[in-house]
Structure formats: structure tokens, C-alpha cells
C-alpha positions as CSV (number, residue, x, y, z in Angstrom):
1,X,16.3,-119.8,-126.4
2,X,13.8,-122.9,-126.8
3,X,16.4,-125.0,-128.4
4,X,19.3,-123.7,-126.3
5,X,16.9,-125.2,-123.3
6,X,16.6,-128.2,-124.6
7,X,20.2,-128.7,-125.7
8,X,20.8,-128.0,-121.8
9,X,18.2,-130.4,-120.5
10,X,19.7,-133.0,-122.9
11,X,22.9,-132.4,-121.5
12,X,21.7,-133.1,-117.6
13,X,20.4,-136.6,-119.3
14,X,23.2,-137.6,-120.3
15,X,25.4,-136.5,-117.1
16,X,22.9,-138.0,-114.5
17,X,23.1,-141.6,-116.3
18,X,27.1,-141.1,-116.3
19,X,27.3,-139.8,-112.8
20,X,24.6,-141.5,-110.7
21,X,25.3,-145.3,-112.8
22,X,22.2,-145.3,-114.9
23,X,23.1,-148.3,-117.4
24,X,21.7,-149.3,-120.5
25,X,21.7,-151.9,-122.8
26,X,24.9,-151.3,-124.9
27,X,24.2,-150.1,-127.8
28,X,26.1,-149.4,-131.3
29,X,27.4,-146.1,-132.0
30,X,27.2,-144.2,-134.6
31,X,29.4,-141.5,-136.3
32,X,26.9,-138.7,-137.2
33,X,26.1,-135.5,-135.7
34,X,23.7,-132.2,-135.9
35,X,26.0,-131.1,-139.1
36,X,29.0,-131.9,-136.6
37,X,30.3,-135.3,-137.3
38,X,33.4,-137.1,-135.4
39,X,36.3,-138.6,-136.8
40,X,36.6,-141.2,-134.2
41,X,37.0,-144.5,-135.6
42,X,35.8,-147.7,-135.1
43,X,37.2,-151.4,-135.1
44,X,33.6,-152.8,-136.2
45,X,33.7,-150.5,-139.8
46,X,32.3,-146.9,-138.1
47,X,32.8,-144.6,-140.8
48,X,35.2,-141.4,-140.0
49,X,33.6,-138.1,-139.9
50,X,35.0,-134.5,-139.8
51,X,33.4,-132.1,-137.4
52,X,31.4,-129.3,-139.1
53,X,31.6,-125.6,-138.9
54,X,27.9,-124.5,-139.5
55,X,26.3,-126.8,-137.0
56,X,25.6,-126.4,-133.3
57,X,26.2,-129.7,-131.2
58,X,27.7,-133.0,-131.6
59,X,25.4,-135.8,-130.8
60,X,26.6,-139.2,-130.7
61,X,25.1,-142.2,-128.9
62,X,26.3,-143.5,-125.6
63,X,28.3,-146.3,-126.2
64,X,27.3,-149.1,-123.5
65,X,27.0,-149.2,-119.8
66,X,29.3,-146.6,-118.0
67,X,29.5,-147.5,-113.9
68,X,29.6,-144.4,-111.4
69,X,32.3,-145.5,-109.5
70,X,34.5,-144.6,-112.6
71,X,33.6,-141.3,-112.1
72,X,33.6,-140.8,-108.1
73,X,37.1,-141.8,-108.3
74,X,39.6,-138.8,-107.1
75,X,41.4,-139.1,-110.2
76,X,41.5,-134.9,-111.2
77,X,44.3,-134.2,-114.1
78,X,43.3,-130.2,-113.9
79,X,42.1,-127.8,-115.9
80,X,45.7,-127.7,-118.1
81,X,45.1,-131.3,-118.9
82,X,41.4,-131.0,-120.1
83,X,42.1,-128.2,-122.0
84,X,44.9,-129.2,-124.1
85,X,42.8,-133.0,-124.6
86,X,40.1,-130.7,-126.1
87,X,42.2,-128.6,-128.1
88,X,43.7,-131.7,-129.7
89,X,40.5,-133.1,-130.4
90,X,39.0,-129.9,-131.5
91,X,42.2,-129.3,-133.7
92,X,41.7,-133.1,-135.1
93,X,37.6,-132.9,-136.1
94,X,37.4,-129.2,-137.1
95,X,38.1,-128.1,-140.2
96,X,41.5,-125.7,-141.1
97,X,39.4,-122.6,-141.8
98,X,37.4,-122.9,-138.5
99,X,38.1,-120.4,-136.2
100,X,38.0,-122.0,-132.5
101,X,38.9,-121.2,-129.2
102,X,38.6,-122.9,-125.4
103,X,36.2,-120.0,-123.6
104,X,36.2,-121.1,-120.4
105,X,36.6,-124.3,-118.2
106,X,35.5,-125.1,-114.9
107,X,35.0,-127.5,-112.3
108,X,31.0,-128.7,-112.5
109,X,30.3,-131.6,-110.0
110,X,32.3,-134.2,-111.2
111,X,33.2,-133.3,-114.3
112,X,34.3,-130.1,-116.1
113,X,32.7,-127.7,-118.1
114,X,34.0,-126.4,-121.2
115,X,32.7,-123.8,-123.0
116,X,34.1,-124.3,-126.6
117,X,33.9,-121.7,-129.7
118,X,33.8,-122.5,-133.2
119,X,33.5,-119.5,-135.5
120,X,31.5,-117.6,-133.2
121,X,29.4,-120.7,-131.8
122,X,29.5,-121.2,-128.6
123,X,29.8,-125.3,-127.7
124,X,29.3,-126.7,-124.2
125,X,30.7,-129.5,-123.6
126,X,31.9,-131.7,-120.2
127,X,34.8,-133.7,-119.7
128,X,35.2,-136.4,-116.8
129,X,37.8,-135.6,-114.4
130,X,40.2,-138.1,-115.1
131,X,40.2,-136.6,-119.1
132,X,39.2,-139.8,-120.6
133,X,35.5,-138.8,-121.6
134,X,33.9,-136.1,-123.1
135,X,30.0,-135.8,-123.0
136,X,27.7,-133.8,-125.2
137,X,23.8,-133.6,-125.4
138,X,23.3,-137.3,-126.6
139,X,26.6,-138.8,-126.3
140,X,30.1,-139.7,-124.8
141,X,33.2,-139.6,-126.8
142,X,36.6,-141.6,-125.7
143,X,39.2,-138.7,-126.0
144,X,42.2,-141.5,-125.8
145,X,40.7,-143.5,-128.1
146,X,42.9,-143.9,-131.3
147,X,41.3,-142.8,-135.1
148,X,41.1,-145.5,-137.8
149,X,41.7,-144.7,-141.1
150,X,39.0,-143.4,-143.3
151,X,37.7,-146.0,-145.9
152,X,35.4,-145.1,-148.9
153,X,31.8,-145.4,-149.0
154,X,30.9,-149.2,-149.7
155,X,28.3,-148.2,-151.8
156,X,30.8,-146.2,-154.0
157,X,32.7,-149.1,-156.4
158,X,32.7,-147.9,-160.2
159,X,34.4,-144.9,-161.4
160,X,32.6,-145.1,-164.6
161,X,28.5,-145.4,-165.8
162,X,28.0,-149.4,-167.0
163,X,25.0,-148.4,-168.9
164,X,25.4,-145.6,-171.3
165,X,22.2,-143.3,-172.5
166,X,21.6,-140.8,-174.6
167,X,19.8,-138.7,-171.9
168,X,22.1,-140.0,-168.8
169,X,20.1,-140.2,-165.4
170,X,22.0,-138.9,-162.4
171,X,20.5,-139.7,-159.1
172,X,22.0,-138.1,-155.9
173,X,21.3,-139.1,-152.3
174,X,22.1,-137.1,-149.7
175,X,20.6,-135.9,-146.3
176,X,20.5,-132.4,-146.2
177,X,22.7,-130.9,-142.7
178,X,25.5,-134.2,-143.6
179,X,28.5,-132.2,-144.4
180,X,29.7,-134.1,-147.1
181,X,25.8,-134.2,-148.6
182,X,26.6,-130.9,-149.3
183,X,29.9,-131.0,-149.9
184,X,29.2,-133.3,-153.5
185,X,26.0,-130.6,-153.7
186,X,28.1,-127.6,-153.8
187,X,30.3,-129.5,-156.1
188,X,27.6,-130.8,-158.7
189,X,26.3,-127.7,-159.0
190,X,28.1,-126.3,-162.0
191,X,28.1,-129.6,-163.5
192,X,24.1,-129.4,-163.3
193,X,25.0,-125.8,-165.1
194,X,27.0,-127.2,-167.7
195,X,24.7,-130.2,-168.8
196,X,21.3,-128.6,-168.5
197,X,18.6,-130.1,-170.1
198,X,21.5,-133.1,-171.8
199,X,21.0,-135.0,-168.5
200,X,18.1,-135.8,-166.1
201,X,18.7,-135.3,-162.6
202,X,17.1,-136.2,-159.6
203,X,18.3,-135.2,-155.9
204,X,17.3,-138.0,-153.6
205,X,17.1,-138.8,-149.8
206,X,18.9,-141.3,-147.8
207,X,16.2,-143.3,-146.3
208,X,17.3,-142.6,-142.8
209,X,18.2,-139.3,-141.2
210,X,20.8,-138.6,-138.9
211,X,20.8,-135.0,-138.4
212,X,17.5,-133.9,-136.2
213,X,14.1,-132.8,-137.3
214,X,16.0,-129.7,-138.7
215,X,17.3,-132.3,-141.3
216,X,13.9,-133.9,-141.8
217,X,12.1,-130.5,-142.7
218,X,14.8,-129.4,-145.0
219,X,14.5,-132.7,-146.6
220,X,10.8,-132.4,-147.4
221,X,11.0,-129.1,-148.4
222,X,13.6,-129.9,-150.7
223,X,12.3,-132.7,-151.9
224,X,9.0,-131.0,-152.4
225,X,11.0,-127.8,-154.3
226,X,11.8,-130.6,-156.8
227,X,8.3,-132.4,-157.1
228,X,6.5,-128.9,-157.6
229,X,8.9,-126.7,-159.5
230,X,11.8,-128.8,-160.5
231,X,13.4,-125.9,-162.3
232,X,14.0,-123.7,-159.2
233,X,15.8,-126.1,-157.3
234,X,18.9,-125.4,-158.3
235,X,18.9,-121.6,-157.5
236,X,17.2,-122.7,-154.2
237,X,20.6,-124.6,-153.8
238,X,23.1,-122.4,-154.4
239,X,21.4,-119.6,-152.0
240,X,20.6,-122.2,-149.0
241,X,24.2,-123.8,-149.2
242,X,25.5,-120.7,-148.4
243,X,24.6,-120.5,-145.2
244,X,22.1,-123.5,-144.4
245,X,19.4,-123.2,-141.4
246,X,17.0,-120.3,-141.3
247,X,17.8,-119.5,-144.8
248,X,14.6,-121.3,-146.1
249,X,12.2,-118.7,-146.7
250,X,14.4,-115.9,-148.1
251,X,16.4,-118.7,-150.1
252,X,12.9,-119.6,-152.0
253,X,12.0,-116.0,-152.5
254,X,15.2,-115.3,-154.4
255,X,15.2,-117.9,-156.6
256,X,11.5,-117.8,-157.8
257,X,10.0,-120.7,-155.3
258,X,5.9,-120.7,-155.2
259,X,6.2,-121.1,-151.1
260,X,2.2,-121.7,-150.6
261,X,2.7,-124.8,-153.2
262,X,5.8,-126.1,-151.2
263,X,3.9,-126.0,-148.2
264,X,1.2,-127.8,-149.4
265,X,3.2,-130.7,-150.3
266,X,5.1,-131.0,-147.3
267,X,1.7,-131.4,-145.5
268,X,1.0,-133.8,-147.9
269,X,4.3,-135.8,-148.3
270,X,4.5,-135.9,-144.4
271,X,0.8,-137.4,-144.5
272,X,1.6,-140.1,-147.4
273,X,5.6,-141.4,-145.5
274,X,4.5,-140.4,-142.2
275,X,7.6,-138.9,-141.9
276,X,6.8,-137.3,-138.3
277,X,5.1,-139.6,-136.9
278,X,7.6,-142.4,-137.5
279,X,10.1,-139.7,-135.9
280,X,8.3,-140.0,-132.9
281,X,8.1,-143.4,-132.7
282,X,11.5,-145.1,-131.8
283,X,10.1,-148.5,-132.5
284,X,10.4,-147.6,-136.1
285,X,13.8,-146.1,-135.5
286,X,17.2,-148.0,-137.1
287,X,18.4,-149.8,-134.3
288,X,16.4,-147.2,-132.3
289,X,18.8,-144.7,-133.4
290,X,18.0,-142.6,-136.2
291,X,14.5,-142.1,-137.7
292,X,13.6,-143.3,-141.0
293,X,13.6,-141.0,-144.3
294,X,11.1,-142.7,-146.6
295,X,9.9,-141.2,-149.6
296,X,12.9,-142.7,-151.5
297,X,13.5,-145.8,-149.9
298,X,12.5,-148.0,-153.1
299,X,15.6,-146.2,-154.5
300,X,17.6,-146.7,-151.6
301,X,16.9,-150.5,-151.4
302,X,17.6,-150.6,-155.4
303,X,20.6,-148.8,-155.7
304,X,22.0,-150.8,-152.2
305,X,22.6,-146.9,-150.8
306,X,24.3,-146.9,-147.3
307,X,24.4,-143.1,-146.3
308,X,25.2,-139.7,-148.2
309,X,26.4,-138.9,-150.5
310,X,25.9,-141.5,-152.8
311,X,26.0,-140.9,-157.1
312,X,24.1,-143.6,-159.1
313,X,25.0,-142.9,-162.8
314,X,22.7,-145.1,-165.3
315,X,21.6,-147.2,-162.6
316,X,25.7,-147.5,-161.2
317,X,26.6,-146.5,-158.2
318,X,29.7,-144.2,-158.6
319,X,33.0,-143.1,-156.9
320,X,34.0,-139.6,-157.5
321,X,35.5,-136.8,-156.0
322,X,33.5,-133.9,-154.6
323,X,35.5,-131.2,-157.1
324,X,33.0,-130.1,-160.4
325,X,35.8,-131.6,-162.5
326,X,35.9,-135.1,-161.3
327,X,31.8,-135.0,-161.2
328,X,31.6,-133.8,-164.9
329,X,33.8,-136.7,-166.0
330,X,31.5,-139.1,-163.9
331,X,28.3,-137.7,-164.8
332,X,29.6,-138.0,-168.7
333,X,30.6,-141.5,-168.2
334,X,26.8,-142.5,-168.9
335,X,26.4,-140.9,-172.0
336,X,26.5,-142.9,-175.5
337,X,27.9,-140.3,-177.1
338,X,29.3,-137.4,-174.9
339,X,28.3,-133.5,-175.7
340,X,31.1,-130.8,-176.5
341,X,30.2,-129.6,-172.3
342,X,31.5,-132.9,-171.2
343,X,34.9,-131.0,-172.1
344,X,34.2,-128.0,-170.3
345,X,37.0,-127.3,-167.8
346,X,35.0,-127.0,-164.7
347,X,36.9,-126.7,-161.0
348,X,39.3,-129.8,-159.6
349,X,38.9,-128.2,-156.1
350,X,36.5,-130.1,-153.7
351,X,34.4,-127.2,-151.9
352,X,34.3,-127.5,-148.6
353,X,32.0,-130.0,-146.5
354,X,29.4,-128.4,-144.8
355,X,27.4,-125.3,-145.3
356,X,29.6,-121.8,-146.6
357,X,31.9,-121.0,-149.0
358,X,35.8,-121.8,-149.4
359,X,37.6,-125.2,-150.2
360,X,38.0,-128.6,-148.7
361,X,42.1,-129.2,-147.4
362,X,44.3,-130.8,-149.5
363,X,44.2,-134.3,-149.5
364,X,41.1,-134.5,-147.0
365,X,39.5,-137.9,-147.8
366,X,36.1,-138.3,-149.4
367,X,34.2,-138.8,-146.5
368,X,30.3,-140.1,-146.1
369,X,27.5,-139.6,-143.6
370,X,26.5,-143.5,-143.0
371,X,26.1,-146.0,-140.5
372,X,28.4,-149.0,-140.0
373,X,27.3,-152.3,-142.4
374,X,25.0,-154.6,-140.5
């Protein structure tokens, strides 16, 4: 009920600077959600997002100065038009499996409300009256704006390890509620399975996060599974993947997690990064838009990572595709002298982005949770 309030009263923000002609200084969007990302493109190098099933709201940032006279205008398409602008766009940023539906619409002020459900989650969102905006918690979407094409990550260049070890190391950076952070997780997986002790593996952190403090905890606790019991991550992984938030606690119970030592080191980690108090500081915010993720940031900076997921091989930054096959081939690349597993025949079906089970569509393209290049 907290959040749901606060989801609300984020909502009024956003409507009253839209309505009454609150400006701001423009700033630069960004293409990241709570777990729900967008697809809309931009001409400056935005990445493309898909929406995501297992989160709540989409948040993205008001882009520039919006005056109220574009709104007082009696320009009303009806209810028939909003609804079949939100279907599209629903239909274009959801994935296939989803199952969604348009609730309810109705006339609120000067714009419409539409309640929207995805698998069971309800989503409200508003729509301005002439159908050209829709508005949700922190941001406004152009419904008639048209969708670049996705590009890859930047970061991702090589399809093979330069270096070549013995004992490869395989870093992964994700943030933790990005869809396609656990996407390549759900994906690696079995690869992690196959190689066992053969490689050395190390999940990482984006140093910025784009998802909400649900993403920051889930973060530190993660990255404190790994620093305290490095063995149980895994199993920690498959169980919260499943399903995501509010798994935590019965997610380290079944596979094995010492929770008392995990706390401790969150209160610790958040102590030595500041990781909270930087959150609530916008001044140390990028671009005063999403809070900083430190504790790998030398990484970050090294490895030139621009958002997740990112797969440095041997000290190379990789492209691969999210399926267990194409990951086992990467992940091989670095060895000297590659182990009878590298053959293994291991799934060339991406999982699905997000939290749950199933697959990713055929042909969807290997999207990233990142900000545009500065």
C-alpha cells in the first residue's frame, strides 16, 4: 500500500508540472525503467528497450519544458483513440508471452486515465487528450514518436577472448531488475554449470543504477552473496530469477545462504561506497538522473562498461548472444587450450529478458540497459 502511495503521489508530480506549465531545464532522457524499459528510440544514440513483464511502473525522465496551453487546448480524440494508441504501444514494448489488457479509461481533468494490465499487474497510466503524450510516475512518453532501430551495446566489439588463459576470467556486469541483466544471467547459468571450477567468474555491477532502490539492495546483497559465500551464488540465482522481488529471503534459505553474514556486509558495503547516501544526494547523481553503483567502478572505468549486460572475457569485452550455446563458445574463447565441456551442447535459445521462465522471440535483438554515450 506504502509504495502504491507513493507511485500515486509521483504521478500527481508529474501531471501538475504538465498541466499547470511547471518547466524545467530540459533535460536528457533516458531509456530505463523499474524492470520496464521502452523501446522508443532516440536520434542522439538512446538505446531501445523492451518493456518488462515482472516489473511495476515505467519511469522515464521528462524530456524538456512542456507549456500548459498545449494541454488546455479542446483538442479531445475520445476514448477509442487513446485506447487503441495504448494498445499499440503496449503491443510494441511488451513482450509476446505477456498477457495484457486496457481495464478501464476515463476522463481525469485534462487528461485520461488508463488503467493498464500486464499479467495480472495493474498499470496506471494518463494520456493527454489530444493522444500525443502518455505520462507515468517520472516521465512522459511521445506516443507518435517513431522507434529507431536497435544497435548493439558499444561496449560489446570482439566476439572472441584476445588474451587466452589457462584458468579464463569471466567478468559479468549487470544491474540486477535490467531485463536483459538477467536475460545473459539466466543464460550463463548452465555455462557456469558446465565449467565449474575450469574458469573463474565474477558477477559485477554497472556503476550506476537505473532501476530504484529495489535495484540497489538486490545489488548489495548479491554482491555480498558473492564476497561471503561465493559458492552459493549460483543456486541463489537460479531461485531469485524465477521470480525476482520479495524472493530474497526464501531464495537464500534454499540454496544454503548464511543470511546474518549477508547482512553484515551490506551494512558494511553500504558504509565503505556510501551507496545510500549517494542515492540521496542528486548532486552525485549521473546527470542528476540515476544514482551511482560504486563498488565496481574501478572495473567499470577499466573495462570502458556503458550499461548491462556487459561480458569481459580475459580482460575483452565480448559480443554474444544471450542463449547458453553462444555464451559457452564465448566464455571458451579465453582458454589456451579448451576442456572437453567447451563441447558440451548447451541451449541456442535466448531465455527471456526479465524475471520468469520461458524464451526470448525469435529474432528479438540483443538489447542492453545503458545510457546514451556522452
Amino acid at each position: 500500500m506504502e509504495n502504491e502511495n507513493k507511485m500515486e503521489k509521483k504521478i500527481e508530480e508529474v501531471k501538475d508540472a504538465v498541466i499547470e506549465d511547471k518547466t524545467e531545464e530540459k533535460k536528457e532522457k533516458k531509456c530505463c525503467g523499474l524492470g520496464i524499459c521502452s523501446k522508443l528510440g532516440k536520434k542522439d544514440g538512446c538505446k531501445k528497450y523492451g518493456m518488462v513483464v515482472a516489473a511495476v511502473v515505467l519511469i522515464l525522465l521528462i524530456a524538456g519544458s512542456f507549456a500548459a496551453k498545449q494541454y488546455r487546448q479542446k483538442v479531445d480524440v475520445g476514448s477509442e483513440v487513446i485506447k487503441t494508441k495504448v494498445q499499440k504501444f503496449v503491443s510494441e514494448n511488451v513482450p509476446e508471452t505477456a498477457k495484457t489488457e486496457i481495464k478501464e479509461i476515463k476522463l481525469d481533468g485534462q487528461l485520461y486515465k488508463v488503467a493498464v494490465i500486464v499479467d495480472k499487474q495493474e498499470i496506471p497510466v494518463f494520456v493527454t487528450r489530444d493522444g500525443k503524450k502518455l505520462i507515468q510516475a517520472q516521465g512522459v512518453i511521445e506516443l507518435d514518436q517513431p522507434k529507431a532501430e536497435p544497435k548493439d551495446s558499444p561496449a560489446a566489439e570482439k566476439a572472441e577472448a584476445e588474451q587466452k588463459a589457462d584458468v579464463p576470467t569471466v567478468d559479468l556486469f549487470v544491474m540486477s531488475f535490467c531485463p536483459y541483466g538477467t536475460q545473459i544471467e539466466k543464460g550463463i547459468l548452465p555455462v557456469l554449470e558446465t565449467l565449474g571450477s575450469k574458469i573463474k567468474f565474477n558477477l559485477k555491477f554497472v556503476d550506476y543504477a537505473m532501476h530504484g532502490q529495489n535495484e540497489i539492495d538486490e545489488n548489495v546483497r548479491q554482491y555480498c552473496i558473492q564476497k561471503t559465500q561465493q559458492p552459493k551464488l549460483d543456486n541463489y540465482l537460479k531461485c531469485y530469477l524465477k521470480v525476482g522481488q520479495g524472493t530474497a529471503d526464501s531464495c537464500m534459505r534454499a540454496a544454503g545462504v548464511n543470511a546474518a553474514q549477508v547482512k553484515t556486509c551490506v551494512s558494511e558495503t553500504d558504509k565503505q561506497f556510501a551507496i545510500n547516501e549517494n542515492a540521496k544526494d542528486k548532486s552525485k547523481w549521473d546527470n542528476a538522473t540515476y544514482p551511482p553503483f560504486n563498488v565496481d567502478k574501478e572495473d567499470n572505468d577499466k573495462f570502458g562498461v556503458q550499461g548491462s549486460p556487459t561480458l569481459v572475457v580475459n580482460g575483452t569485452t565480448l559480443s554474444a548472444g544471450r542463449d547458453s550455446a553462444s555464451l559457452l563458445k564465448a566464455v571458451c574463447s579465453g582458454f589456451t587450450n579448451q576442456p572437453k565441456e567447451c563441447a558440451k551442447e548447451l541451449s541456442a535459445t535466448a531465455p527471456a529478458p526479465g524475471f520468469g521462465d520461458g524464451a526470448a522471440a525469435a529474432g528479438a535483438p540483443a538489447a542492453a540497459c545503458e545510457t546514451p554515450q556522452q
